[in-house]
The first five atom37 places (N, CA, C, CB, O) and aatype in JSON, in Angstrom:
{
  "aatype": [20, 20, 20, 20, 20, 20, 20, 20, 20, 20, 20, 20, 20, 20, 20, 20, 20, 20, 20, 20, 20, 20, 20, 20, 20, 20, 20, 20, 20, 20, 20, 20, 20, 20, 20, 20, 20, 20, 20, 20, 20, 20, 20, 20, 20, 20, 20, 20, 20, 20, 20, 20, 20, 20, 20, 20, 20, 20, 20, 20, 20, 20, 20, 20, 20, 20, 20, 20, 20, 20, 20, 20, 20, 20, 20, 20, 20, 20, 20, 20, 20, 20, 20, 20, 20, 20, 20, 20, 20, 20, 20, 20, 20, 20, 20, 20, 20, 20, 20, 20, 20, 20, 20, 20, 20, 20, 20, 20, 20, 20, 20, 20, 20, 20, 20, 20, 20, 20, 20, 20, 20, 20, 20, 20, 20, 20, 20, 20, 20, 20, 20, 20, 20, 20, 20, 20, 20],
  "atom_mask": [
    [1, 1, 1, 1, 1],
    [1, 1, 1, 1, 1],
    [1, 1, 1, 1, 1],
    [1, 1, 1, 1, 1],
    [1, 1, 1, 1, 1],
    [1, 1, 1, 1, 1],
    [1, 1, 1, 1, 1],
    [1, 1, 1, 1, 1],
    [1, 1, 1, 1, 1],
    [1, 1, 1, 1, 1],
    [1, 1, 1, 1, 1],
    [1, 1, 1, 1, 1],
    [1, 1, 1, 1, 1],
    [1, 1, 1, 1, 1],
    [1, 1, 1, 1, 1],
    [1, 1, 1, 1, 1],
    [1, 1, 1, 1, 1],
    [1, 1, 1, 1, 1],
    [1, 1, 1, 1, 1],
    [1, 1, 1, 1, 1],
    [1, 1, 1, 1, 1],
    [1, 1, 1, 1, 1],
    [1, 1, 1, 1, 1],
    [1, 1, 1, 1, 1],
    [1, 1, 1, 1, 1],
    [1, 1, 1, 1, 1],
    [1, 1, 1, 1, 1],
    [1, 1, 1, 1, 1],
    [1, 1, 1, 1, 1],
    [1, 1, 1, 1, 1],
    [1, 1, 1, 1, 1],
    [1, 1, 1, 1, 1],
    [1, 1, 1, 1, 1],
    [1, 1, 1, 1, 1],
    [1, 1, 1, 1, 1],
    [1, 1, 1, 1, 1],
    [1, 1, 1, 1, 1],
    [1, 1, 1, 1, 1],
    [1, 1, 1, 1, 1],
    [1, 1, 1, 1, 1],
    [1, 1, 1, 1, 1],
    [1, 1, 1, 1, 1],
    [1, 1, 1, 1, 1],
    [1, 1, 1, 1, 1],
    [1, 1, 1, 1, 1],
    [1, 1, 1, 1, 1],
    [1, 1, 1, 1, 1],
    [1, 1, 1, 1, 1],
    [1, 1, 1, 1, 1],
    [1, 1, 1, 1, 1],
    [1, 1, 1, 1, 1],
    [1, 1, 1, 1, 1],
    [1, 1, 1, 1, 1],
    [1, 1, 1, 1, 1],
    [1, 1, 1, 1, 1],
    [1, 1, 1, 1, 1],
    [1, 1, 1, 1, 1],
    [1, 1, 1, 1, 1],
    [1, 1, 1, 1, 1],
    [1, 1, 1, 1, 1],
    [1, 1, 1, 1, 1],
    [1, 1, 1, 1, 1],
    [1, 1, 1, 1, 1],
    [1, 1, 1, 1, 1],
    [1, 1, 1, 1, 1],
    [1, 1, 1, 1, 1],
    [1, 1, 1, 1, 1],
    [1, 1, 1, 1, 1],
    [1, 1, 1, 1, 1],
    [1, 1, 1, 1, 1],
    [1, 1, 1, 1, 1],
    [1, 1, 1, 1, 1],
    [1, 1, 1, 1, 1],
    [1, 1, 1, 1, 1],
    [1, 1, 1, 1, 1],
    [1, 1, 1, 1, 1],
    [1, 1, 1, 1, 1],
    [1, 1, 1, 1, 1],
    [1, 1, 1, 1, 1],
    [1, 1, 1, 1, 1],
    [1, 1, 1, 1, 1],
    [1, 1, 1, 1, 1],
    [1, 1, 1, 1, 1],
    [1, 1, 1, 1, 1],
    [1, 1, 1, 1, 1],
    [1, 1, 1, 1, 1],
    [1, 1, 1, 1, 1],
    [1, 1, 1, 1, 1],
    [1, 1, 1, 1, 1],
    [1, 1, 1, 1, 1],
    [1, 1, 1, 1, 1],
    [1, 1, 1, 1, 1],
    [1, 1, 1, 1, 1],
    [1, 1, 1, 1, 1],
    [1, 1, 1, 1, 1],
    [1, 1, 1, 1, 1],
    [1, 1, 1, 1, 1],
    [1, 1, 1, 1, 1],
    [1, 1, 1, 1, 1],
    [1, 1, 1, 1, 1],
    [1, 1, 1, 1, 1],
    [1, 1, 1, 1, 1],
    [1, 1, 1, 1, 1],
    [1, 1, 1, 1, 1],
    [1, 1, 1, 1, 1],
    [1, 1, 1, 1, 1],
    [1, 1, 1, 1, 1],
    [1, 1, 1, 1, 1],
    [1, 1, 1, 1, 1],
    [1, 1, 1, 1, 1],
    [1, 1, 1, 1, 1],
    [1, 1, 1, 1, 1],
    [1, 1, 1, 1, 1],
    [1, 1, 1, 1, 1],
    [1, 1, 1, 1, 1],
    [1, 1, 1, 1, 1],
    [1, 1, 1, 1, 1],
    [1, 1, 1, 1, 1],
    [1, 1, 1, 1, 1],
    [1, 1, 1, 1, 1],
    [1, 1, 1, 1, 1],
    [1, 1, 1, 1, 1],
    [1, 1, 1, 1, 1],
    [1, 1, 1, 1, 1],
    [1, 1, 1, 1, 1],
    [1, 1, 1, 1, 1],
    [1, 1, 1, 1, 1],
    [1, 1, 1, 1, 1],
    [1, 1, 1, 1, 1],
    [1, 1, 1, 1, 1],
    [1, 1, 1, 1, 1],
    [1, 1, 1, 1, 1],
    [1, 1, 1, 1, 1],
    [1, 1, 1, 1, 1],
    [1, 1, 1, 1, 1],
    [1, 1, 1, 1, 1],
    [1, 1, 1, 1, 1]
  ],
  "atom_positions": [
    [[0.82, -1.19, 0.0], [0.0, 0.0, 0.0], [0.87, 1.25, 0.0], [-0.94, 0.0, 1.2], [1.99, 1.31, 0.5]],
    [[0.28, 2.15, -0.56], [0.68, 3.22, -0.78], [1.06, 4.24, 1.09], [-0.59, 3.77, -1.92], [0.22, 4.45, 1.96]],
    [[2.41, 4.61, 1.13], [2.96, 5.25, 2.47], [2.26, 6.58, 2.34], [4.74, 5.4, 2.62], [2.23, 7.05, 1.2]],
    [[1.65, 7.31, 3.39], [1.2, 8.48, 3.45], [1.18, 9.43, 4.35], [0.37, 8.39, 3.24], [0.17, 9.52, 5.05]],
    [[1.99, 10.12, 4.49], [2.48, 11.49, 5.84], [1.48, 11.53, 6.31], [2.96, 13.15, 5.55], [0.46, 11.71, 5.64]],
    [[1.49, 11.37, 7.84], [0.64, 11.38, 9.21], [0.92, 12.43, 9.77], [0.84, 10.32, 10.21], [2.09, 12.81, 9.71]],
    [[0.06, 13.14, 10.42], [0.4, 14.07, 11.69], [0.12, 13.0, 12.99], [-0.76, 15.65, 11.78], [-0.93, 12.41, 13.22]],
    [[1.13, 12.94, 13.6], [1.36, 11.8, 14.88], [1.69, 12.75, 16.36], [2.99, 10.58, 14.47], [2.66, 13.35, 16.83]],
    [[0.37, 12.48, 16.71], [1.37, 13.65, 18.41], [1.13, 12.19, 19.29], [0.03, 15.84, 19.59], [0.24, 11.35, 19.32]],
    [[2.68, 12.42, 20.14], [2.51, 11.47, 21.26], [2.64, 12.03, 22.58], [3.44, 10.4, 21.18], [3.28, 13.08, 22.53]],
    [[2.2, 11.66, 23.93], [2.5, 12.27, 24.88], [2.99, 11.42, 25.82], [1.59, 12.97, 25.23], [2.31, 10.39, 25.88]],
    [[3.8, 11.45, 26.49], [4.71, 11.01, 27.48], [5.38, 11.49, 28.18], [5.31, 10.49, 27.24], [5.88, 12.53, 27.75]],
    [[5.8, 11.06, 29.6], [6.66, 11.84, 30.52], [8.21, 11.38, 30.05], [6.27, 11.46, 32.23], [9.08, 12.25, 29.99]],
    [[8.54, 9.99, 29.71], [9.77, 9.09, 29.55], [10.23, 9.71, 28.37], [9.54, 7.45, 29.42], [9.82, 9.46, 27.23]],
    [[11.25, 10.66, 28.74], [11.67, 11.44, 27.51], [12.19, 10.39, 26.26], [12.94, 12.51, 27.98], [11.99, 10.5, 25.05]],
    [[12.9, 9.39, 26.99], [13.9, 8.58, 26.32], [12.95, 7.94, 25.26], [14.73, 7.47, 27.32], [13.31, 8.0, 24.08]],
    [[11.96, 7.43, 25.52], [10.98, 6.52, 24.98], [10.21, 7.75, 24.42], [10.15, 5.42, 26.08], [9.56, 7.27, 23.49]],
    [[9.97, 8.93, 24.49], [9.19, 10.07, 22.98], [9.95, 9.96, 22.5], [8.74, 11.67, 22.83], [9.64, 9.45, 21.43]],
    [[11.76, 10.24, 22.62], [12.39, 11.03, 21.24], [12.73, 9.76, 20.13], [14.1, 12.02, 21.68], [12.91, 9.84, 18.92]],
    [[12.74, 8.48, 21.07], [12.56, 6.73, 19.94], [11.69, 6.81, 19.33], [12.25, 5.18, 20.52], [11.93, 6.81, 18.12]],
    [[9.89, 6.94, 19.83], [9.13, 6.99, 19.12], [9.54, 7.94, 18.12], [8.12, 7.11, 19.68], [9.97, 7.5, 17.05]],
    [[9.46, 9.19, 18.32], [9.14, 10.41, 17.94], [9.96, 10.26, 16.25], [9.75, 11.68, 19.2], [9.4, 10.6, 15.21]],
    [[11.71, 9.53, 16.35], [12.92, 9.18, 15.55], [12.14, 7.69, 14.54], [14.51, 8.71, 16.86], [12.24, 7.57, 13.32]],
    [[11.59, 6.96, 15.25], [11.15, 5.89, 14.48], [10.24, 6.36, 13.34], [10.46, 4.91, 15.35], [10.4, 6.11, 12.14]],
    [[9.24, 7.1, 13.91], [7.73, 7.55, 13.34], [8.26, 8.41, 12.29], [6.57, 8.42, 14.46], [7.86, 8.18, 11.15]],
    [[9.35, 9.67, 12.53], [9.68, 10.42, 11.67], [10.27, 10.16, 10.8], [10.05, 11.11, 11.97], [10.15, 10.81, 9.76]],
    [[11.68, 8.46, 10.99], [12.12, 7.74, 9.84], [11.52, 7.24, 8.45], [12.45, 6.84, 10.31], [11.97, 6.87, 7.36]],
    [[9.91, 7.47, 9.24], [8.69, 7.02, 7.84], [8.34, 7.74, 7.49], [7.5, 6.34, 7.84], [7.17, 7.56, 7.15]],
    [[8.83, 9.01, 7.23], [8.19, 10.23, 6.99], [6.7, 10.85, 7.12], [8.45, 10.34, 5.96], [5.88, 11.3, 6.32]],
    [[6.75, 10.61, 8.7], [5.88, 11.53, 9.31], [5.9, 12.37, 10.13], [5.23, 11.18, 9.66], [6.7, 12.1, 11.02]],
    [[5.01, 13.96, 10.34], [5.17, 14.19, 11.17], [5.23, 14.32, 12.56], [5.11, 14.36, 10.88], [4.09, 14.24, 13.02]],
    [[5.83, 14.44, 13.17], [5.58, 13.92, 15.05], [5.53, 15.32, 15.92], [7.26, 12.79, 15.87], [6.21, 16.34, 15.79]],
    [[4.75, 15.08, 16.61], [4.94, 16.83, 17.78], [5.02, 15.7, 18.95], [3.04, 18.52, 18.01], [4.75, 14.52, 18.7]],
    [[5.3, 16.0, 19.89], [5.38, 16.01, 21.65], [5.45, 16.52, 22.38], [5.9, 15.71, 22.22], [6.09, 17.56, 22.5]],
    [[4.48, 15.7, 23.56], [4.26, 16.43, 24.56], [4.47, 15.73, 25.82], [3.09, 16.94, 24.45], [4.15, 14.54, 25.94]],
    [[5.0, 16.43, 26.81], [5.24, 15.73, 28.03], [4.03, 15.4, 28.9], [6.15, 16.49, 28.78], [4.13, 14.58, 29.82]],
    [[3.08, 15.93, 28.66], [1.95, 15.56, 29.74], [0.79, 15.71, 28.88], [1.84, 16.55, 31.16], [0.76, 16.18, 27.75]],
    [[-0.58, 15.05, 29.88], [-1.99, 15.35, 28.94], [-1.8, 16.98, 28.87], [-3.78, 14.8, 29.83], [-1.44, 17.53, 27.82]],
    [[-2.06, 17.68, 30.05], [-2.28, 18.8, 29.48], [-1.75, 19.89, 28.38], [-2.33, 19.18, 30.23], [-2.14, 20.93, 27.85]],
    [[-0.35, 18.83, 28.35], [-0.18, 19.95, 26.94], [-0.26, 19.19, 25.58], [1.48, 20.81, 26.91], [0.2, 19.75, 24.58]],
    [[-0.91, 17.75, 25.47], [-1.05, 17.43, 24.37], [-2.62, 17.62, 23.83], [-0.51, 16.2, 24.34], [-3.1, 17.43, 22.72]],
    [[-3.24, 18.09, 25.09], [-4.58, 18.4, 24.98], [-4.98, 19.86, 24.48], [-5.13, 18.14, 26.26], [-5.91, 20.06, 23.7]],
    [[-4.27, 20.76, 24.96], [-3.75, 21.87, 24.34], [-3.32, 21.47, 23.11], [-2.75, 22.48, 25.04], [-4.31, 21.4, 22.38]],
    [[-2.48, 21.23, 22.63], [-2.01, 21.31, 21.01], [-2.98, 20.61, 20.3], [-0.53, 20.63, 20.63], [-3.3, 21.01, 19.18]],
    [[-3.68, 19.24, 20.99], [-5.11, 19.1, 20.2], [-6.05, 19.96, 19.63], [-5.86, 18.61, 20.86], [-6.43, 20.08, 18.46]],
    [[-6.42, 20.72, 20.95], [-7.39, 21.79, 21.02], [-7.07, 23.26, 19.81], [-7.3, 22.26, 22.75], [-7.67, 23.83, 18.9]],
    [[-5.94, 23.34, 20.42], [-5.57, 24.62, 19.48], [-5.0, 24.23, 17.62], [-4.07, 25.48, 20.46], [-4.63, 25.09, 16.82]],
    [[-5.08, 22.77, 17.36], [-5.08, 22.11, 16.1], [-5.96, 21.47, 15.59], [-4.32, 21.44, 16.0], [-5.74, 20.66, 14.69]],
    [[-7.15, 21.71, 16.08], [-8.32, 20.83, 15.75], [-8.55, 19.82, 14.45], [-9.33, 21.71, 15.69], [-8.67, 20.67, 13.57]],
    [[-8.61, 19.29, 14.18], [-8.15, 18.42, 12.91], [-7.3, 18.22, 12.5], [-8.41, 18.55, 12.04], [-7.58, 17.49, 11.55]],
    [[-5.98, 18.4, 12.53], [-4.63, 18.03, 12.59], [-3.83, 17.25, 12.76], [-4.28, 18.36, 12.98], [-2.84, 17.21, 12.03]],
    [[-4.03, 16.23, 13.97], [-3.55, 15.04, 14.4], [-4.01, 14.07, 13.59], [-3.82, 14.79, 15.68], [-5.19, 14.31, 13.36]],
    [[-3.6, 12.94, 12.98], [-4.12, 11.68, 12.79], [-4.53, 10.84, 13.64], [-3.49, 11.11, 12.27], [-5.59, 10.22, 13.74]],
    [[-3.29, 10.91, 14.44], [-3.42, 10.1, 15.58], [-2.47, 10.26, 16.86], [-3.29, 8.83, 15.09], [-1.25, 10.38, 16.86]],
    [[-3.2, 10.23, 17.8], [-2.48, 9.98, 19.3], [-2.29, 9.0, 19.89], [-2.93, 10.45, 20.22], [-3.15, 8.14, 20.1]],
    [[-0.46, 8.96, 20.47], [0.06, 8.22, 21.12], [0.23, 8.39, 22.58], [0.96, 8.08, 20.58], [1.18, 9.08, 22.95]],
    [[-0.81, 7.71, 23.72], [-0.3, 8.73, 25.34], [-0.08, 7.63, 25.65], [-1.34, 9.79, 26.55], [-0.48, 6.53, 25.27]],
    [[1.01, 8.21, 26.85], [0.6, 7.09, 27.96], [-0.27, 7.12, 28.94], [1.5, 6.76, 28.63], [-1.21, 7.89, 28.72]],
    [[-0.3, 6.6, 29.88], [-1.14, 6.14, 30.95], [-1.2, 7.52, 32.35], [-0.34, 4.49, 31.48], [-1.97, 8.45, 32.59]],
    [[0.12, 6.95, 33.04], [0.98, 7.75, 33.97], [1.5, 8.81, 33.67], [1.9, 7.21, 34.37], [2.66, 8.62, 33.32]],
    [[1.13, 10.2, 33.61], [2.1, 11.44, 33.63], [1.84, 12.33, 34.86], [1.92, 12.36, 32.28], [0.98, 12.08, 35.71]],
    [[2.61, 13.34, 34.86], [2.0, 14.34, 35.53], [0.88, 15.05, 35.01], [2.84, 15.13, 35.79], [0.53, 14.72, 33.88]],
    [[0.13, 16.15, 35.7], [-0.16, 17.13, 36.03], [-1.62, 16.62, 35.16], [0.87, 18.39, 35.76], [-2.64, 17.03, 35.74]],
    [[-1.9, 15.82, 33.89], [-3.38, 15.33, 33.26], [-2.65, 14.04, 32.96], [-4.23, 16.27, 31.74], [-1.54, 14.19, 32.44]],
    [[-3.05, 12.76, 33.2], [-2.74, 11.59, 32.55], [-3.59, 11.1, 31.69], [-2.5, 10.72, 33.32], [-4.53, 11.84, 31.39]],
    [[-3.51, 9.74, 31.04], [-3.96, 9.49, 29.72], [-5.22, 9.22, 29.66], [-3.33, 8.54, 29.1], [-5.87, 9.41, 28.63]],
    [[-5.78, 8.72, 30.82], [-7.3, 8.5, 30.79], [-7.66, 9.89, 30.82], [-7.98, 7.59, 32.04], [-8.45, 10.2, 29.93]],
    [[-7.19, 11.07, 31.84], [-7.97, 12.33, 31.92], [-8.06, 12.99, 30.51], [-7.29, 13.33, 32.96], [-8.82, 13.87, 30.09]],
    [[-6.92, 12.19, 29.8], [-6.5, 13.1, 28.41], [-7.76, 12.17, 27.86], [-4.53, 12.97, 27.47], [-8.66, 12.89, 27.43]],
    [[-7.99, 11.06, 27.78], [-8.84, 10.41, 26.63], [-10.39, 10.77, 27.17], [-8.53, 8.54, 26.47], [-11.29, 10.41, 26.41]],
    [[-10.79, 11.5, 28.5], [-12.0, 11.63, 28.77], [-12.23, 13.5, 28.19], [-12.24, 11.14, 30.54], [-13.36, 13.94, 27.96]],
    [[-11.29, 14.13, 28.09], [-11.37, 15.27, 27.28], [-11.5, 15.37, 26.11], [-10.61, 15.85, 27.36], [-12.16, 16.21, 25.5]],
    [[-10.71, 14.27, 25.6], [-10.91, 14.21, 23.84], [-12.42, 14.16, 23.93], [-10.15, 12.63, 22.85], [-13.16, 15.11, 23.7]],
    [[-12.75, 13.05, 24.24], [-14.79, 12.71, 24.43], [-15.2, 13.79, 24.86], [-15.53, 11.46, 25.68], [-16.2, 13.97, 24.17]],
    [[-15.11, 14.6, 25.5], [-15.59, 15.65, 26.39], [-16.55, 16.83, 25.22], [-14.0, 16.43, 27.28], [-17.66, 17.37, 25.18]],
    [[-14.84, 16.73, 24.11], [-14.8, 17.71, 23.06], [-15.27, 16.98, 21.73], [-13.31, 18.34, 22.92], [-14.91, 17.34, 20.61]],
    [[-16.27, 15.72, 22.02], [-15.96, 15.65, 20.65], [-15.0, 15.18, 19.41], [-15.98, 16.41, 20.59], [-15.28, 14.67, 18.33]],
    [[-13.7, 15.59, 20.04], [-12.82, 15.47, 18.69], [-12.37, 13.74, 18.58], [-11.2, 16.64, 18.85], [-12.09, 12.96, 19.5]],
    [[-12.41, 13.49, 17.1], [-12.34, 12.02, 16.82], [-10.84, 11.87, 15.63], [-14.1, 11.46, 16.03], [-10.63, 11.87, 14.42]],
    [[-10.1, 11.74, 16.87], [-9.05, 11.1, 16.65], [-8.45, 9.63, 16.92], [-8.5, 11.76, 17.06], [-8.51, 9.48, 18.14]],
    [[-8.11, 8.9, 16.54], [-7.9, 7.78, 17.22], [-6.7, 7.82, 17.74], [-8.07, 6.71, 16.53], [-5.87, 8.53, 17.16]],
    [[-6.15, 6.8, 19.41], [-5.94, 6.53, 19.88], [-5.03, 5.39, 20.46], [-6.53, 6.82, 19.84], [-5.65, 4.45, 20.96]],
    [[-3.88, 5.34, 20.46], [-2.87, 4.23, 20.98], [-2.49, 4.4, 22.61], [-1.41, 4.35, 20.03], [-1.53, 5.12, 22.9]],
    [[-3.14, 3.83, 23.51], [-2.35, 3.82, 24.68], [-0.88, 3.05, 25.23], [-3.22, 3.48, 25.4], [-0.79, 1.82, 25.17]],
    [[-0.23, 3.54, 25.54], [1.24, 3.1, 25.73], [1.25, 2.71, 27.42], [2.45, 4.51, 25.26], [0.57, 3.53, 28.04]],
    [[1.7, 1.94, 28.06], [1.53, 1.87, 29.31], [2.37, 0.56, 30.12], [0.06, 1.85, 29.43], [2.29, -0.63, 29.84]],
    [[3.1, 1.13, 31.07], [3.56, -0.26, 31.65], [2.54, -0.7, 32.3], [4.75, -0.28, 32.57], [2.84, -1.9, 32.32]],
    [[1.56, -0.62, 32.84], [0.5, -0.88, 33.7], [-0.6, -1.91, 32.69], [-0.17, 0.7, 34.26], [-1.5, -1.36, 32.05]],
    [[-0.44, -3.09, 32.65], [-0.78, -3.55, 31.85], [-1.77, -4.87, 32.7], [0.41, -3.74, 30.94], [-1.35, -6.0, 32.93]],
    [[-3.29, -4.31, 33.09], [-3.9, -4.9, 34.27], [-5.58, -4.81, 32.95], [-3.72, -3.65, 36.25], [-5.88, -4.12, 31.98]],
    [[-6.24, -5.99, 33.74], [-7.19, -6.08, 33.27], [-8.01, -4.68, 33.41], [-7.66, -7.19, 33.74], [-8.5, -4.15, 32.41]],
    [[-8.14, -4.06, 34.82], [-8.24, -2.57, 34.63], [-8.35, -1.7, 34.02], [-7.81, -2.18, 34.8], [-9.36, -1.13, 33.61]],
    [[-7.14, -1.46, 33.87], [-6.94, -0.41, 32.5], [-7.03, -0.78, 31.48], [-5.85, 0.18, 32.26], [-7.29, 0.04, 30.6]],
    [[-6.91, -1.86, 31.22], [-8.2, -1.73, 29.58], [-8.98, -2.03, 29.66], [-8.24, -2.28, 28.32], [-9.59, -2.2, 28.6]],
    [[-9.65, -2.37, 30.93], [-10.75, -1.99, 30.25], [-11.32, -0.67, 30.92], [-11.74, -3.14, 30.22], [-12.5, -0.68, 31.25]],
    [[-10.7, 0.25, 31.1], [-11.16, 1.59, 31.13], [-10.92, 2.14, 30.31], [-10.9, 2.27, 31.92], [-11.77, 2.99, 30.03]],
    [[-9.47, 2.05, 29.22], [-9.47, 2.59, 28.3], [-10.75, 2.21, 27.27], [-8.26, 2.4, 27.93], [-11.26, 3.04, 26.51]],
    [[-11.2, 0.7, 27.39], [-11.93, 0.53, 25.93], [-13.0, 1.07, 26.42], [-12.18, -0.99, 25.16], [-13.81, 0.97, 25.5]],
    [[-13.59, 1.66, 27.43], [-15.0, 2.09, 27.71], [-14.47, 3.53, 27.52], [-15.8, 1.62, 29.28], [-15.4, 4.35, 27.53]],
    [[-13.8, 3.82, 27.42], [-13.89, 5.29, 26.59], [-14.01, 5.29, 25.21], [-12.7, 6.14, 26.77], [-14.77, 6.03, 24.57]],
    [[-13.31, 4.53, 24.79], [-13.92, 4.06, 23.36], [-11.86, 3.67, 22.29], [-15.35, 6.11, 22.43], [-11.6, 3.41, 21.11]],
    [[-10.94, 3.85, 23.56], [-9.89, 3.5, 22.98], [-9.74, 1.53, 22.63], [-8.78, 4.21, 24.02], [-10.39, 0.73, 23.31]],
    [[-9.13, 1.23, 21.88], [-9.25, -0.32, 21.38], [-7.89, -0.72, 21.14], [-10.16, -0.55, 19.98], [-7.53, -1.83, 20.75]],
    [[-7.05, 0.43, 21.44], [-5.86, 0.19, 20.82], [-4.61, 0.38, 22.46], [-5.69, 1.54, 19.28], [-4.39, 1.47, 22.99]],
    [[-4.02, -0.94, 22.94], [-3.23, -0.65, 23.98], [-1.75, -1.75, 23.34], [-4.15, -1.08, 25.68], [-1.75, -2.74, 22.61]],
    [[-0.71, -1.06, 23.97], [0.46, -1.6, 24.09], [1.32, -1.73, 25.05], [0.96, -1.24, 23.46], [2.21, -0.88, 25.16]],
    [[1.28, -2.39, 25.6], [1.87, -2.43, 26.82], [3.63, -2.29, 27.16], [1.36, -3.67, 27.24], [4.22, -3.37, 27.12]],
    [[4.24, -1.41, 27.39], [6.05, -1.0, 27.47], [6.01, -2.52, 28.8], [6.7, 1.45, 28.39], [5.38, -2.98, 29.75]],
    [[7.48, -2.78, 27.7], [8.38, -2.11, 26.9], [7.83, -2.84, 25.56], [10.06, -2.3, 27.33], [7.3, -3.95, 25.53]],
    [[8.04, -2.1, 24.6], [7.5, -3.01, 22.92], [8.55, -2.51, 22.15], [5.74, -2.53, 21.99], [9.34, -1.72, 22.66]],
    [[8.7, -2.99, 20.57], [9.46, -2.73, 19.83], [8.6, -1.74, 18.88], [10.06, -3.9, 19.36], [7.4, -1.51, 19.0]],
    [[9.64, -1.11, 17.74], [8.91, -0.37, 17.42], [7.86, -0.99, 16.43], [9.6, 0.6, 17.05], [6.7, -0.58, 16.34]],
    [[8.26, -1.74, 15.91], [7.54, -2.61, 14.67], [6.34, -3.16, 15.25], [8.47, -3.91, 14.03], [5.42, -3.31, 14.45]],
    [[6.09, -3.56, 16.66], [4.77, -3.16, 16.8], [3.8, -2.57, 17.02], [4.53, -3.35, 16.98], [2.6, -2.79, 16.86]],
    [[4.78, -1.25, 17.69], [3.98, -0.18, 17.41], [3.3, 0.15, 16.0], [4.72, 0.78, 17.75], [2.17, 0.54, 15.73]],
    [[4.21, -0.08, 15.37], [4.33, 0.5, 13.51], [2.81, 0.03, 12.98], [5.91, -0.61, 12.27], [2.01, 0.78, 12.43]],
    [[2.57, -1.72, 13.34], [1.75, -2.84, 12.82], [0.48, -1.96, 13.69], [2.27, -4.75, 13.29], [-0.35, -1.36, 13.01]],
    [[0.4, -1.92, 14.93], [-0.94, -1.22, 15.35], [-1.16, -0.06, 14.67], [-1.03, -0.86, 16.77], [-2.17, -0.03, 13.98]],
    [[-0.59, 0.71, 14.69], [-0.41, 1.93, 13.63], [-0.81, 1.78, 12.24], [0.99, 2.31, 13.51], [-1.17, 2.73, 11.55]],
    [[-0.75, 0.82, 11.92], [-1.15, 0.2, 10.07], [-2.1, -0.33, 10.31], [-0.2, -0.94, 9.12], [-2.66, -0.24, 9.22]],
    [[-2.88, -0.94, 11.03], [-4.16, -1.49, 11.8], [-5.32, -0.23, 11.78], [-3.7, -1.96, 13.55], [-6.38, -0.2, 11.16]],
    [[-4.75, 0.76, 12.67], [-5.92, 2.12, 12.55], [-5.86, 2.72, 11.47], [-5.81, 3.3, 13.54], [-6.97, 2.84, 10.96]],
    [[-4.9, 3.24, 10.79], [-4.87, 3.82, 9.36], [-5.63, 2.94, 8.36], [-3.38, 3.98, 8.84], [-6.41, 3.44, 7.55]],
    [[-5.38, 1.49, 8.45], [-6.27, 0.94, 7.52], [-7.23, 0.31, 7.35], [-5.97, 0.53, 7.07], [-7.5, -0.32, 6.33]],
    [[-8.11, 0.44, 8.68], [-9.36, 0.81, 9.32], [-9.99, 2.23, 9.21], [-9.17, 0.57, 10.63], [-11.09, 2.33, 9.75]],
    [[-9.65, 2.99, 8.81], [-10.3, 4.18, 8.56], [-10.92, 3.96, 7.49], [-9.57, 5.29, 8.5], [-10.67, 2.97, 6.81]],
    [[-12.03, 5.06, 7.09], [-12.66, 4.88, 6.18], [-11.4, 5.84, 4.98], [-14.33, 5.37, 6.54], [-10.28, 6.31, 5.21]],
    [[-12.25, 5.79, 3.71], [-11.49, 5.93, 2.5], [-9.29, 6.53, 2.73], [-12.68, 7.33, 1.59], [-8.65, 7.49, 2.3]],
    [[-8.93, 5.38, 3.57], [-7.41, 5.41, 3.51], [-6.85, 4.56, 3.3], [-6.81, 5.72, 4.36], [-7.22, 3.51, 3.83]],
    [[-5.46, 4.54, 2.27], [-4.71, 3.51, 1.8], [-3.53, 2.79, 2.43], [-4.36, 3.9, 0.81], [-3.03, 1.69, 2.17]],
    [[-3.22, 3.77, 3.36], [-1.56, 4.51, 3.91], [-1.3, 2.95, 4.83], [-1.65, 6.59, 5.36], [-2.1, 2.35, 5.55]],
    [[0.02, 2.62, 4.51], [0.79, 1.7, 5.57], [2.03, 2.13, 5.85], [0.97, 0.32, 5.16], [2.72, 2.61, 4.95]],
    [[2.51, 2.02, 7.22], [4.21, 2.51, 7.52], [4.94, 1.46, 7.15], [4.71, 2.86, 9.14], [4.13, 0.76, 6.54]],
    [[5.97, 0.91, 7.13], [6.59, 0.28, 6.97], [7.22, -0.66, 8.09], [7.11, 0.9, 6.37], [7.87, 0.08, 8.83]],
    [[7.27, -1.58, 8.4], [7.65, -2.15, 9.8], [9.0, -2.51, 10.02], [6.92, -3.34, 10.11], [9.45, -2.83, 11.12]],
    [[9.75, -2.44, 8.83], [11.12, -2.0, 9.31], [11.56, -0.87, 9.66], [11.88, -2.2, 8.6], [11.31, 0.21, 9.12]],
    [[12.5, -1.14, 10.93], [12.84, 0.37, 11.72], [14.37, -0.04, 11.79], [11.95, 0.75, 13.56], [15.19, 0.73, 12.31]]
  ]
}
């Protein structure tokens, strides 16, 4: 399938683990923004309204974490889809994430290639899109 530039924001506190993502995602030529916490990826949502393809959070941050971030997205409306990242990997939390309406979890530590494959999963589940990344990293 045809490769197709994404706008990709991820949010995370684990710097080490955004600027991998952030280096992997951008190796496929896409674009990536980051953010260290919900509240400022909720902000750059907000103030980009249609912009993102897709969001990458985690779970655990400071000051808004990923559920508070995924109950704002709903809050607002905005329909972006969703990858949760999380060491916390408990029957729990997903299923709190999927009752918000997220479907998509990965549990750290992962490689990137499966990130990549979930990532090619929602893109090609959307309606009228062709786009696959490539799963070599």
């Amino acid at each position: 399938m045809e490769n197709v530039k994404k706008n990709i924001l991820i949010a995370d506190d684990d710097y080490m683990l955004l600027y991998s993502i952030r280096f992997a995602l951008r190796s496929k030529g896409h674009d990536v923004t980051i953010a260290t916490n919900g509240i400022s990826a909720l902000y750059k949502i907000l103030s980009k309204r249609n912009h993102y393809d897709l969001l990458i959070t985690d779970i655990r941050m400071p000051l808004c974490d990923g559920i508070q971030l995924l109950d704002e997205i709903n809050q607002q409306n905005i329909g972006i889809p969703v990858v949760v990242i999380s060491a916390y990997d408990d029957h729990g939390t997903t299923e709190t994430i999927t009752s918000k309406g997220c479907e998509h979890f990965i549990s750290k530590p992962f490689t990137s290639s499966e990130l990549v494959n979930c990532i090619n999963t929602i893109f090609n589940n959307l309606p009228n899109n062709n786009s696959t990344l490539t799963t070599e990293v």
